[in-house]
C-alpha positions in Angstrom: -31.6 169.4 55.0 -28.3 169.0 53.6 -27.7 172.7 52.7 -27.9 173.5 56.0 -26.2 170.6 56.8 -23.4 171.4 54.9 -23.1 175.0 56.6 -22.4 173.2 59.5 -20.1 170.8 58.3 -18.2 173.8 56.4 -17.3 175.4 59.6 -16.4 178.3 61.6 -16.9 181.0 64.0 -17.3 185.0 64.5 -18.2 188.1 66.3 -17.7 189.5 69.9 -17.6 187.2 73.3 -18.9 188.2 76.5 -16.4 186.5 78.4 -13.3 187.2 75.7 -11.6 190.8 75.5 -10.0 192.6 72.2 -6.8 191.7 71.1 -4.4 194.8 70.1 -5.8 195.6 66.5 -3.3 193.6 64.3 -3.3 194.8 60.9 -3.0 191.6 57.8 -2.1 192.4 54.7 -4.5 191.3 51.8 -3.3 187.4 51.3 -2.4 186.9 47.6 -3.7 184.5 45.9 -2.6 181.3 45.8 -1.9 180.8 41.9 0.1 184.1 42.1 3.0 182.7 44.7 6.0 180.9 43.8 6.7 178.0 46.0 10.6 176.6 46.2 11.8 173.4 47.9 13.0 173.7 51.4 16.9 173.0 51.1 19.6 174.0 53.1 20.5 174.6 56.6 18.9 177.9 57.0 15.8 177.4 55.1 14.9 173.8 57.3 15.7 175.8 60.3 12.9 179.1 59.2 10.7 175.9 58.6 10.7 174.3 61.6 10.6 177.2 63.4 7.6 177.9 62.2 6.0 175.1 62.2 6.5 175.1 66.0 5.1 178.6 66.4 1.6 177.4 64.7 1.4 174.3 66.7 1.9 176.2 69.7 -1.3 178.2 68.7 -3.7 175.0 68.2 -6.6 175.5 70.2 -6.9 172.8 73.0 -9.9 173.0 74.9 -12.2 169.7 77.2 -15.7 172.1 76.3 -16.8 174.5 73.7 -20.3 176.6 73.2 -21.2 179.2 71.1 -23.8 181.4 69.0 -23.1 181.6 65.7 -24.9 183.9 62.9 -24.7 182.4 59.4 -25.0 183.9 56.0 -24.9 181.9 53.0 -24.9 182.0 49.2 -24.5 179.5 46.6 -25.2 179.4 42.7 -29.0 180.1 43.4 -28.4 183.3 45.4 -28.3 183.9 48.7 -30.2 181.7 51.3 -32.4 182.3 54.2 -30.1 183.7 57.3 -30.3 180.9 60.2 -28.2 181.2 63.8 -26.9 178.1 65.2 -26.1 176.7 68.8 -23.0 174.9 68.8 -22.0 172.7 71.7 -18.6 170.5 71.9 -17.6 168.0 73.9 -13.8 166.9 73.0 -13.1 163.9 71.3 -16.5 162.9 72.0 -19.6 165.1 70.6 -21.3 167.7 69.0 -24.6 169.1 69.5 -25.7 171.6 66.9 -29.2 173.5 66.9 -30.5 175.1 64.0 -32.5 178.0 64.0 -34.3 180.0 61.1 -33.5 183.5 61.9 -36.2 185.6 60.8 -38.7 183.2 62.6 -36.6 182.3 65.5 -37.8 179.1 65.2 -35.8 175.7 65.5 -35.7 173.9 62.2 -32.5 170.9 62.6 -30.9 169.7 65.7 -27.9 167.6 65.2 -25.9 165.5 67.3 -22.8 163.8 66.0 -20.2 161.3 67.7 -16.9 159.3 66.3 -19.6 156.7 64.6 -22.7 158.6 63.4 -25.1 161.5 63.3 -28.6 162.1 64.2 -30.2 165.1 62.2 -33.8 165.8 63.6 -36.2 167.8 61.2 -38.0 170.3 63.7 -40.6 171.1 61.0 -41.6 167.9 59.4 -41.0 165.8 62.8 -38.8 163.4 61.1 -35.6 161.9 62.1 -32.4 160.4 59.8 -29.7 158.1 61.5 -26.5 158.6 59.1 -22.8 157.2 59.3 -19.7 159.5 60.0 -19.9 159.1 56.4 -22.0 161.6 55.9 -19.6 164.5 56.8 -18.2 163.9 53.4 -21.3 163.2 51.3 -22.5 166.6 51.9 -19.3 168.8 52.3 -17.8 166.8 49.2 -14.4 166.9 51.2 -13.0 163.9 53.3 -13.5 165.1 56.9 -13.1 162.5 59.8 -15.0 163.3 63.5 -11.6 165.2 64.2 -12.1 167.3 60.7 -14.6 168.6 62.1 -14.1 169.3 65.4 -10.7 171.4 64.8 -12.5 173.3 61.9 -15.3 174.6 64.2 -12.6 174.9 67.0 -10.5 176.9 64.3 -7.5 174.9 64.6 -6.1 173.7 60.7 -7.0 170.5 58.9 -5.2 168.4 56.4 -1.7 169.3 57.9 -0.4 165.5 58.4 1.1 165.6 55.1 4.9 166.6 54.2 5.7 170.2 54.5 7.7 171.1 51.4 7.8 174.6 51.4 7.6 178.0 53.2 6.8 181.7 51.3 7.4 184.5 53.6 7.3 188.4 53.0 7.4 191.4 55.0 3.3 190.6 56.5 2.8 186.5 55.9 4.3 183.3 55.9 2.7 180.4 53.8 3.5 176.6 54.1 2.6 174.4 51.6 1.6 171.1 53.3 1.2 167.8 50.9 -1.3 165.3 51.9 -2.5 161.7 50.0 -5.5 163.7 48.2 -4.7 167.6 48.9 -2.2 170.2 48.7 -3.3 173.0 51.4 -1.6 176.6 51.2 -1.6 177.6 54.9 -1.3 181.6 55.5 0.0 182.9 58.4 0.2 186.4 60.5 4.3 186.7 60.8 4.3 188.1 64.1 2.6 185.5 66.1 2.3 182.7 63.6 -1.6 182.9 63.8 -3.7 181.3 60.7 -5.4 183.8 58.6 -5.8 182.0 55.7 -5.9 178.1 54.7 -6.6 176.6 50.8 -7.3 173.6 50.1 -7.1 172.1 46.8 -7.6 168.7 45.7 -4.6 166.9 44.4 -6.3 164.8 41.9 -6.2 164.9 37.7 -9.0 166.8 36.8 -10.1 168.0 40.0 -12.2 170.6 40.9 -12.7 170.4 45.0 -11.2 173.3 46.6 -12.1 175.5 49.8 -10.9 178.5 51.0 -10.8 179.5 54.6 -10.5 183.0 56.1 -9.6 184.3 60.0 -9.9 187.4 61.3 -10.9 189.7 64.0 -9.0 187.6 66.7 -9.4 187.7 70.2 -8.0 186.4 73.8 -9.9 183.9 75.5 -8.3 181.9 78.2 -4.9 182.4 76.9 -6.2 180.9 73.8 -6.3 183.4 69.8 -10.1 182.7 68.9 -10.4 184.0 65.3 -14.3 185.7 65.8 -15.1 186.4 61.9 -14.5 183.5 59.1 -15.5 183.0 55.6 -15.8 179.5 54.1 -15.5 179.6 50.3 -16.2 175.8 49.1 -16.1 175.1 45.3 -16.9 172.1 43.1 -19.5 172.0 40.3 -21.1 174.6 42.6 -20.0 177.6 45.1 -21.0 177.5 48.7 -20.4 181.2 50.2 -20.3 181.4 53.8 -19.8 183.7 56.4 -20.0 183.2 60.5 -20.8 185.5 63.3 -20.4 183.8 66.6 -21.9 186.5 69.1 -20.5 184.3 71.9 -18.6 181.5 73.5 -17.3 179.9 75.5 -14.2 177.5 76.5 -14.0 174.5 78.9 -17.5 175.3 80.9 -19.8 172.3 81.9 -22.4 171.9 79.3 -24.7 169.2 78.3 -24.6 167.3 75.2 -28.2 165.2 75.8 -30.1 164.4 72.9 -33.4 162.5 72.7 -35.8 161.9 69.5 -39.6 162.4 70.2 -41.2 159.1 70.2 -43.9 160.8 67.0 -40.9 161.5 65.3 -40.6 159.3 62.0 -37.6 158.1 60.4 -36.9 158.9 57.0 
């Protein structure tokens, strides 16, 4: 359960929407690695002005929204090889809930349904007909980063995380800007497009002696829905002891339509 869990957890979203069009192709340069850039202090009038401006062009892209849905293709590898394909069922009420239905996709058979709140998660086992009641606490246990009921919900959404910190510097060239946000327990490199300030790429590294947490996130193919950028195709690279691979394929979604979160165990259902 937790592997698939964790896919979850690790976010994201892809493909083509029915009820989204194209944006104009927008080509990204590569992003450079992280280790490769050399980050400088922000100092001076000039440099706190190029900062602030744009930090106010990516806040201005954070995706707000009262409803979310979507279908979501996942592919997944880790230190094993790579996993069974399963397609997913994502539905989000702000602030409030997520419902999550997990399908294997060569069987097209539901194996996990999962609804989470501010407090606590419910995972039901389809297969075995079992049930586990967990703590919001889980999130981290099996992701092995600290993410809140908000963590989550802007990572599926595809807004940023881990950006309350300090910003202490910004890297720009001819393609990308990246701002280096400093937080209690992680530094996170945040890559964006120069033109319209979208995020195309975020690391996050853990900001601890001997640490060995890090993720890397990846947004492309993005498109217009409701005078909102939706970034269709992600990869989630996770790393610790072991690497988690992922890559998302939402084939649809949708934004602010009514939708119902209702979730009820099966009386024969046993808790484990």
């Amino acid at each position: 359960m937790k592997f698939y869990f964790a896919i979850i957890c690790a976010f994201t979203l892809i493909s083509s929407c029915h009820s989204a069009r194209k944006s104009a192709g927008r080509s990204v340069s590569p992003v450079p690695a992280i280790d490769t850039l050399t980050f400088l202090p922000v100092a001076g009038n000039d440099s706190i002005e190029k900062l602030n401006n744009a930090l106010a062009a990516f806040n201005k892209n954070k995706i707000d929204f009262s409803t979310f849905s979507a279908k979501i293709d996942v592919d997944a590898e880790d230190n094993k090889g790579k996993k069974p394909g399963v397609s997913a069922t994502l539905r989000m009420i702000k602030d409030s809930a997520i419902w999550i239905s997990i399908s294997a996709t060569f069987l097209n058979i539901e194996v996990y349904r999962v609804f989470i709140n501010r407090d606590s998660i419910v995972v039901m086992n389809k297969t075995d007909k079992t049930v586990a009641y967990k703590s919001i606490g889980y999130l981290q246990e099996v992701t092995n980063i600290p993410l809140s009921f908000i963590d989550l919900q802007n990572l599926l959404i595809g807004n940023a995380i881990f950006v309350d910190g300090e910003t202490v510097s910004l890297l720009s060239n001819d393609n990308l800007i990246t701002l280096l946000f400093l937080s209690s327990g992680y530094t996170n490199y945040l890559t964006l497009g120069i033109n319209d300030y979208s995020l195309v790429k975020s690391v996050i590294k853990e900001n601890v002696a001997g640490g060995k947490r890090s993720a890397e996130l990846e947004f492309s193919d993005f498109v217009m829905a409701n005078n909102l950028k939706f970034s269709t195709k992600r990869r989630i690279l996770a790393r610790d002891e072991n690497t988690l691979d992922i890559h998302l394929n939402f084939r649809q979604f949708e934004f602010n339509k009514q939708l119902s979160v209702a979730f009820s165990v099966p009386k024969n259902y046993k808790s484990k």
